[in-house]
Residue, then its C-alpha position, 0 to 999 in steps of 0.5 A: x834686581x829682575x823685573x817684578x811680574x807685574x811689568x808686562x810686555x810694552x805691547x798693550x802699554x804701547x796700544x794703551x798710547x794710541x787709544x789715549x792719543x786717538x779717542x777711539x779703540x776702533x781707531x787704535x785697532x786701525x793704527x795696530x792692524x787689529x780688531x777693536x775686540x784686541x785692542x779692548x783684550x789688550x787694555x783689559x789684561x793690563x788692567x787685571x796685571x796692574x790692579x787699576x781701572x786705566x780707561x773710562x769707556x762712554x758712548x762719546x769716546x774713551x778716555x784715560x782715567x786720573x790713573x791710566x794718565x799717570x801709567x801712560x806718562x810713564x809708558x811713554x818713556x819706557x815705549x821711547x826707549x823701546x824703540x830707540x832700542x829697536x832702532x839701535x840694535x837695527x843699525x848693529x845688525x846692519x853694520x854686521x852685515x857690512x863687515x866682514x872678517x875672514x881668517x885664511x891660511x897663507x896658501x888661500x890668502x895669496x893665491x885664491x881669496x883675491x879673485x873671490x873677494x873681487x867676485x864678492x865686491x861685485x855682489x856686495x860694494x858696501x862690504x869691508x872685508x877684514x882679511x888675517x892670513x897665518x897657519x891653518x892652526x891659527x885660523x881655527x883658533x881664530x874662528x873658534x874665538x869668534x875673531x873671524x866669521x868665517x876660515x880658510x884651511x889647508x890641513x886634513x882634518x877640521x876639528x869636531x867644534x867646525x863645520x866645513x865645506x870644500x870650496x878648492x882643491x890643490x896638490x902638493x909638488x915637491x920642489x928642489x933646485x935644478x943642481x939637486x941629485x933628484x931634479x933628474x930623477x924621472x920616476x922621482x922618490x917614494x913616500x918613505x924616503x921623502x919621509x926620511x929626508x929634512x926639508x925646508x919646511x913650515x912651521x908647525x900648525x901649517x896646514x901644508x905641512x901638517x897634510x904631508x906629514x898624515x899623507x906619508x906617514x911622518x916627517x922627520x925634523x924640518x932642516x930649516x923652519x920658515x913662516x914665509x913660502x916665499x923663503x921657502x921657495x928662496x932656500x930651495x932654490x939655492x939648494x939648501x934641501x927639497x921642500x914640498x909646497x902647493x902648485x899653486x905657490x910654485x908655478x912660477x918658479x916651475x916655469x921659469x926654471x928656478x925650481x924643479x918638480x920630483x914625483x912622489x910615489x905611494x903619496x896622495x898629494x891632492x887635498x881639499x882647502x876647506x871653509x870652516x865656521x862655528x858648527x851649530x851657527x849657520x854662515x849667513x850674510x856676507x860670510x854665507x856669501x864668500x863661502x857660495x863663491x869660492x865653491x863656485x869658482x872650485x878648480 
């Protein structure tokens, strides 16, 4: 059942405490920071919303009535468990602003949100970051549902239910073995026959794979699905087909030779990696943080 009108604020039943502890309004009013005309304000209007007479008023003190006994032994009791609300709920926050869960896509996960969290444990040692790295699909999913505070995405779009801030930039390099009839061609492929072409690619809902599709106007199906870009890269270089990752995955390989980059004309290969959170709720805390130095840090 609500709560009847007549139950009022615990502030004047809190004020009613201290007048009946400490004799005095004029003291009472010191102990809550305010004037003794308050403190008799206070005590009058949980007279009138109560109905009794709760203070006897003299020239000698003030003391409680036989009722004012009874509603203050009553009081105290709900006052106590105000306060050990307060406190409770105090300690949640503080546990919340410890914690810190972030959802990221695998390109951010393995490549840029190390050096950022080792930046935020700089700044914030106490904090326990909880870190799940799928597709960039999953990760709204994830912070639409309210299992992260704050996500890292790849893909070219953020849907209308986010707020986002770019916070890196990456490009897309096409990627094939060196025994592959395109690693010796010097001006590359166009967008078109990339298009045409199946690649080793990842899984739908992949940011990577979901921004090459928008910047050449469609894939055809994939020769082989991977969720690993590690396996990606694998099955590249044994010649199975060209695959098209981020150059921050593939340096490596570039430079050891396993792979070999083709340009790709008539594509815009750059992209922005993106923060998201619930549009509507401010980042703050630790999230607010790990946003504010990743931008920093943005190549």
């Amino acid at each position: 059942m609500p709560l009847s009108p007549r139950v009022v604020d615990l502030g004047p039943y809190d004020v009613l405490l201290s007048v009946a502890e400490l004799g005095s309004m004029g003291r009472a009013a010191v102990r809550h920071g305010v004037t003794q005309a308050a403190v008799s304000a206070r005590v009058r209007a949980l007279e009138g919303a109560l109905g009794v007479t709760l203070l006897e008023r003299s020239p000698r003190g003030t003391r409680l009535t036989t009722t004012g006994a009874l509603v203050a032994d009553w009081a105290r009791v709900a006052v106590d468990a105000a306060e050990a609300l307060e406190v409770g709920v105090a300690s949640l926050r503080t546990e919340q602003a410890s914690r810190l869960r972030v959802a990221a896509s695998l390109t951010v996960a393995e490549y840029l949100l190390p050096r950022w969290l080792v930046a935020l444990r700089a700044e914030l040692p106490d904090t326990v970051v909880s870190l799940t790295s799928h597709n960039s699909a999953d990760v709204v999913a994830d912070v639409l549902a309210d299992r992260a505070e704050v996500g890292f995405v790849e893909g070219p779009t953020v849907p209308d239910e986010l707020d986002s801030q770019v916070v890196a930039r990456d490009r897309l390099t096409l990627v094939v073995a060196p025994t592959h009839p395109w690693a010796g061609r010097r001006r590359g492929v166009d967008a078109a026959r990339l298009a045409a072409t199946p690649l080793v690619a990842r899984e739908a809902g992949s940011g990577t794979r979901s921004f090459l599709d928008h910047a050449v106007g469609g894939l055809v199906d994939p020769v082989l699905e991977l969720s690993s870009t590690t396996a990606i890269k694998a099955a590249a270089a044994d010649g199975m087909a060209p695959a098209v990752l981020s150059s921050l995955a593939v340096a490596g390989e570039l430079a050891a030779g396993t792979l070999v980059a083709v340009p790709v004309a008539g594509a815009e290969l750059d992209r922005r990696l993106a923060a998201v959170w619930p549009r509507g709720r401010p980042l703050a805390g630790p999230a607010a943080d790990l946003v504010r130095l990743a931008a920093r840090r943005r190549g």
